[in-house]
C-alpha positions in Angstrom: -20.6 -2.9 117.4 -17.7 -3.0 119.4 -17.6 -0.9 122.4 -13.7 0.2 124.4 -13.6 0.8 127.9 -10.6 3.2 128.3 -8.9 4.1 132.1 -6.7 7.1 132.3 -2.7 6.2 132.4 -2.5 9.6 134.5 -1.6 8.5 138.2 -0.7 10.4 140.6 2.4 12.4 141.3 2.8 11.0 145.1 3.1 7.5 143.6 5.6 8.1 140.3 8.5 7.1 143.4 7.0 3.7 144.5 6.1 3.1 140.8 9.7 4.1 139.7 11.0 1.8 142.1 8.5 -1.2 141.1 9.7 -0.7 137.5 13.5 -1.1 138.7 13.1 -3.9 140.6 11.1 -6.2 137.6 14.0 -4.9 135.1 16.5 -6.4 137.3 14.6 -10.0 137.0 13.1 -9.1 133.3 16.5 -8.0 131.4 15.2 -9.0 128.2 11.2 -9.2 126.9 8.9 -11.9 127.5 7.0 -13.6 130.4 9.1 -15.3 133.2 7.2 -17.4 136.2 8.7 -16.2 139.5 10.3 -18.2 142.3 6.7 -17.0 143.8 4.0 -18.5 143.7 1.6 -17.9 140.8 3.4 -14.6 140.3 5.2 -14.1 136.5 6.7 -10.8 135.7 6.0 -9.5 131.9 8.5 -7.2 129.9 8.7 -5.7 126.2 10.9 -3.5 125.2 8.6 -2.4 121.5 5.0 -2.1 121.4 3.5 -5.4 119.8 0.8 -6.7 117.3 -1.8 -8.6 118.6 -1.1 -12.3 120.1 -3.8 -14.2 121.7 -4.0 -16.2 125.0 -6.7 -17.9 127.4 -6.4 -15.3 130.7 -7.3 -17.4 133.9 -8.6 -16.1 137.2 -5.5 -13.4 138.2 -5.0 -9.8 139.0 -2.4 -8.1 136.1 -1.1 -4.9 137.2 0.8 -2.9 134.5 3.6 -0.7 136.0 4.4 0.9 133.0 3.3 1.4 129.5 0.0 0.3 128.1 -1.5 -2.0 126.3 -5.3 -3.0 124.8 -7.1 -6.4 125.3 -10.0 -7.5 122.5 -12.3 -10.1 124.1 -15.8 -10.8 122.3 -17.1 -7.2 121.4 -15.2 -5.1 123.8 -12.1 -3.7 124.1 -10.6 -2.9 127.3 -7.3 0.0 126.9 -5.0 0.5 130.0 -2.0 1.8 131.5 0.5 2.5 134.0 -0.7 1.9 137.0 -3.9 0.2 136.4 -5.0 -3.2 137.0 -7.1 -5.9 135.3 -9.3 -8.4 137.4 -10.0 -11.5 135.8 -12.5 -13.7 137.0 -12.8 -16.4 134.8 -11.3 -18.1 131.9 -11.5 -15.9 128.8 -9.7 -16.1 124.9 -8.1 -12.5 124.7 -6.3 -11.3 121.9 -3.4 -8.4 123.6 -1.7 -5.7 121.7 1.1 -3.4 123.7 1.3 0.1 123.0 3.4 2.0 124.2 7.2 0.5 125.0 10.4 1.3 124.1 14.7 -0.2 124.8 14.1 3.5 127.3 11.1 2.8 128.8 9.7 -1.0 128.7 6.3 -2.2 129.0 6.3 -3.6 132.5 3.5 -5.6 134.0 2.9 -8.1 137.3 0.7 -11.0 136.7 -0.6 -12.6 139.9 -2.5 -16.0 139.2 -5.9 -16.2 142.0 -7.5 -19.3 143.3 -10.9 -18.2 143.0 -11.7 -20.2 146.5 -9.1 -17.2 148.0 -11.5 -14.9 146.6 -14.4 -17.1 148.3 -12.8 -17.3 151.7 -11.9 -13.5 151.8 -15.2 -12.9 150.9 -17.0 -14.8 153.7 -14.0 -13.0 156.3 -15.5 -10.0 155.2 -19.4 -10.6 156.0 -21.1 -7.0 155.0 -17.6 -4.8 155.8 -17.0 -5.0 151.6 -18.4 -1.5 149.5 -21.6 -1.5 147.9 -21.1 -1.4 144.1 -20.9 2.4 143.0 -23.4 3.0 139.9 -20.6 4.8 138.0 -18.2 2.9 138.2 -16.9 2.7 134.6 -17.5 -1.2 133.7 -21.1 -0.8 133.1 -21.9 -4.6 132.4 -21.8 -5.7 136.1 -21.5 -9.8 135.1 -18.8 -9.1 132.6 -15.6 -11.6 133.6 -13.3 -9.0 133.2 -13.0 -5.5 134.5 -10.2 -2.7 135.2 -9.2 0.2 138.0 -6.8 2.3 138.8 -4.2 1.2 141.8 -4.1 3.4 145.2 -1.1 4.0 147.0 -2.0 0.9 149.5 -2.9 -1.6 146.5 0.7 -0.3 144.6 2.5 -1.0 148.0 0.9 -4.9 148.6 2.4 -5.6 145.2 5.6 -3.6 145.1 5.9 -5.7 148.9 5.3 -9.0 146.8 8.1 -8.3 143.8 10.0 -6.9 146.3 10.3 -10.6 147.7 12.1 -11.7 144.9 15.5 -10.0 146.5 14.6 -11.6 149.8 14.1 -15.5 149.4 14.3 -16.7 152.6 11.5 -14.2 153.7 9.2 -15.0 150.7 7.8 -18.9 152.0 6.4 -16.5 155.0 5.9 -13.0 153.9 4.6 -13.8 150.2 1.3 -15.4 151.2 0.6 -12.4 153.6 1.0 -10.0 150.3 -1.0 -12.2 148.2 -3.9 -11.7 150.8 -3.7 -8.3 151.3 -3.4 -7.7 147.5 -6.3 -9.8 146.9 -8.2 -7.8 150.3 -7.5 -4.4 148.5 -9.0 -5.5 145.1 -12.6 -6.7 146.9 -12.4 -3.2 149.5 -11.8 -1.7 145.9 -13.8 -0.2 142.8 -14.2 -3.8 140.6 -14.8 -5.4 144.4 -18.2 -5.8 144.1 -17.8 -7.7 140.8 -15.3 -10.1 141.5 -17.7 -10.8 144.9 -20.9 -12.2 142.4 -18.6 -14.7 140.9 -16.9 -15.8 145.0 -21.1 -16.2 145.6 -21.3 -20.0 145.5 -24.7 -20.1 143.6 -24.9 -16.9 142.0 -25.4 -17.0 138.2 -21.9 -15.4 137.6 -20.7 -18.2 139.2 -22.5 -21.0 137.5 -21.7 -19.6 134.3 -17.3 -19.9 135.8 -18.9 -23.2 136.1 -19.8 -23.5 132.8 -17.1 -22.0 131.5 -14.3 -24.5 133.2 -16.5 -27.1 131.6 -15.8 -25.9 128.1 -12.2 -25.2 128.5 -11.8 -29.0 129.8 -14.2 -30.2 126.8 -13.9 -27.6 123.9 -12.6 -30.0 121.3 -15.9 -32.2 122.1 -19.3 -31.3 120.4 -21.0 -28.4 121.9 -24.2 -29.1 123.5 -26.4 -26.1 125.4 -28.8 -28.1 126.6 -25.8 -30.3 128.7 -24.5 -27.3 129.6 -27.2 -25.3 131.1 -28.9 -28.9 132.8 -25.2 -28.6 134.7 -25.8 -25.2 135.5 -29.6 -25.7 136.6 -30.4 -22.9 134.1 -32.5 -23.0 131.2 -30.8 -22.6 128.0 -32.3 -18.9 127.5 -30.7 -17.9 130.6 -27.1 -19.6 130.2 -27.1 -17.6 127.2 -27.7 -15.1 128.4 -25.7 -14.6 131.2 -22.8 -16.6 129.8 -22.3 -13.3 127.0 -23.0 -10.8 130.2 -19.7 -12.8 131.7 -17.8 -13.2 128.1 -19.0 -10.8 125.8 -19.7 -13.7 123.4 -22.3 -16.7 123.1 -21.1 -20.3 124.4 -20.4 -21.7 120.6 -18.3 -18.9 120.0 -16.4 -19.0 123.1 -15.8 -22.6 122.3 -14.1 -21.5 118.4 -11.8 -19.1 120.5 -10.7 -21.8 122.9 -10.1 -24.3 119.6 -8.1 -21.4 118.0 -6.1 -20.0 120.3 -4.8 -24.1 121.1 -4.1 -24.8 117.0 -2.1 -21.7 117.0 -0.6 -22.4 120.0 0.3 -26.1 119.0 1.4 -24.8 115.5 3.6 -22.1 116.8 5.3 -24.1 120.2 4.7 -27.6 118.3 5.5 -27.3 114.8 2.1 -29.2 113.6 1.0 -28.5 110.1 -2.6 -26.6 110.1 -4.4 -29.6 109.4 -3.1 -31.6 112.4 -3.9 -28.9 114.4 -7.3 -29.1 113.5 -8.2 -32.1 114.0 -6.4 -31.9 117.5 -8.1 -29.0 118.6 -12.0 -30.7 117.3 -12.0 -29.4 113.7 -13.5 -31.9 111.1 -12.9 -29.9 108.1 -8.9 -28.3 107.5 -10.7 -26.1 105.1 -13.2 -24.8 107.4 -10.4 -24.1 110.0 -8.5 -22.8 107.9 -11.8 -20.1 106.9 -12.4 -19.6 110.8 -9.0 -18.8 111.1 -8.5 -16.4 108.9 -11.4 -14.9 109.9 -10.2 -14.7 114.1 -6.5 -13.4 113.4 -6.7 -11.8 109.8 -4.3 -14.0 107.7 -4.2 -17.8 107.0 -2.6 -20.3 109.3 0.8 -20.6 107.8 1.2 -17.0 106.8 0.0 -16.2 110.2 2.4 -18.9 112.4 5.3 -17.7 109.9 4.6 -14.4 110.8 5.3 -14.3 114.5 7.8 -16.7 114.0 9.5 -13.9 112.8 8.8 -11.3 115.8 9.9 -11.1 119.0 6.6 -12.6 121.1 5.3 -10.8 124.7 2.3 -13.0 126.1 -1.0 -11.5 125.6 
């Protein structure tokens, strides 16, 4: 059974200016919908002016701060709903399938993707010895390995990345101001809420770490057979406990994780590409186009031409 982690979209009054002005600053670079890398690095700017149906994509280690509308993310059995104002910490790799709901031509989805080197996280970490917040029990993202969790943005954390968009007017500030923002945005995220999670996977040898280990492995190799026992002798775990802990991290077991990865490429490749399904396949480690096709069906609810025609036809916002 699936379960649905929902955060308020109610934010404070004190913060609708700063959050007003945010919004006007990533219409003046986002004009029309879609998803636009900025002149900064690892920072893209996301717009769409209709709510969506679902589209799927492979999140990597970033912080994804939604300024205003909302949207819902599906990953293995849960479902994660959020909205103005919040933010989404990814720590690892993960196949998400991402649905906006609520944007219009009058009041656009807007979001800030900022892409993290997980050895920033690392460095920070160590900085900050045993000054970072002990987890709080009620904190609402109850599975404490999971790879992916959400908060609500304070004044300060709304600031560090309205400072960092805010760059984009000012280019000849940006090569020495930008990296300053970047570390303060990444500082407020580990003195915040979801800190203490995104800290077990900086922890060199902890298992939420091995299993990011893991994890790159199979997004480098996941058209290759799948082998548990290779995976969890590279992770020094047995292969109980890399199961384990790899669906505390993904919400779903290695093999599956691995059919996400292979699906999300052939639509990928048949939608940016123009391969036929069966070419796809067999790029993406399929043996059988008939048992793709099946799997496929199965993941994103139509067949793989119907499916490709289909948001051919629509106007496409990243997941």
């Amino acid at each position: 059974m699936s379960t649905k982690q929902k955060l308020s979209d109610v934010h404070s009054w004190e913060q609708e200016p700063a959050r007003q002005k945010l919004a006007a600053t990533i219409s003046r670079w986002m004009p029309a919908s879609g998803m636009e890398e900025t002149t900064l690095e690892g920072v893209s700017l996301i717009r769409a002016d209709s709510a969506t149906s679902c589209m799927s994509s492979v999140y990597e280690p970033s912080l994804g701060f939604i300024v205003q509308g909302s949207k819902t993310l599906q990953f293995g059995d849960r479902e994660i709903a959020y909205g103005p104002l919040s933010y989404l910490a990814t720590s690892v790799h993960l196949p998400v399938l991402g649905e906006v709901k609520e944007a219009s031509p009058e009041q656009p989805f807007f979001a800030v993707k900022l892409i993290i080197d997980p050895q920033e996280v690392t460095d920070l970490v160590l900085e900050l010895g045993d000054k970072a917040p002990e987890l709080k029990a009620e904190f609402n993202c109850p599975e404490i390995n999971c790879g992916i969790c959400v908060a609500q943005m304070d004044s300060g954390m709304l600031d560090a990345v309205s400072r960092l968009v805010g760059l984009l007017d000012s280019p000849s500030d940006a090569p020495i101001l930008a990296p300053l923002a970047r570390r303060e945005i990444i500082y407020r995220a580990l003195m915040g809420e979801m800190g203490a999670r995104m800290r077990k996977f900086a922890v060199v040898d902890s298992q939420a770490n091995r299993i990011s280990r893991v994890i790159a492995v199979l997004k480098d190799r996941f058209t290759e057979p799948l082998r548990v026992r290779d995976l969890a002798e590279q992770a020094n775990m047995s292969e109980s406990s890399l199961y384990h802990s790899f669906k505390q991290v993904t919400r779903m077991s290695p093999l599956q994780f691995q059919k996400k990865l292979r699906l999300h490429e052939a639509r990928r490749l048949m939608l940016t590409e123009g391969l036929e399904a069966a070419s796809a396949s067999y790029r993406v480690g399929y043996e059988s186009p008939s048992h793709f096709s099946r799997e496929y069906s199965r993941m994103f609810g139509a067949p793989p031409r119907t499916d490709v025609n289909k948001l051919r036809g629509e106007q496409r916002v990243p997941a």
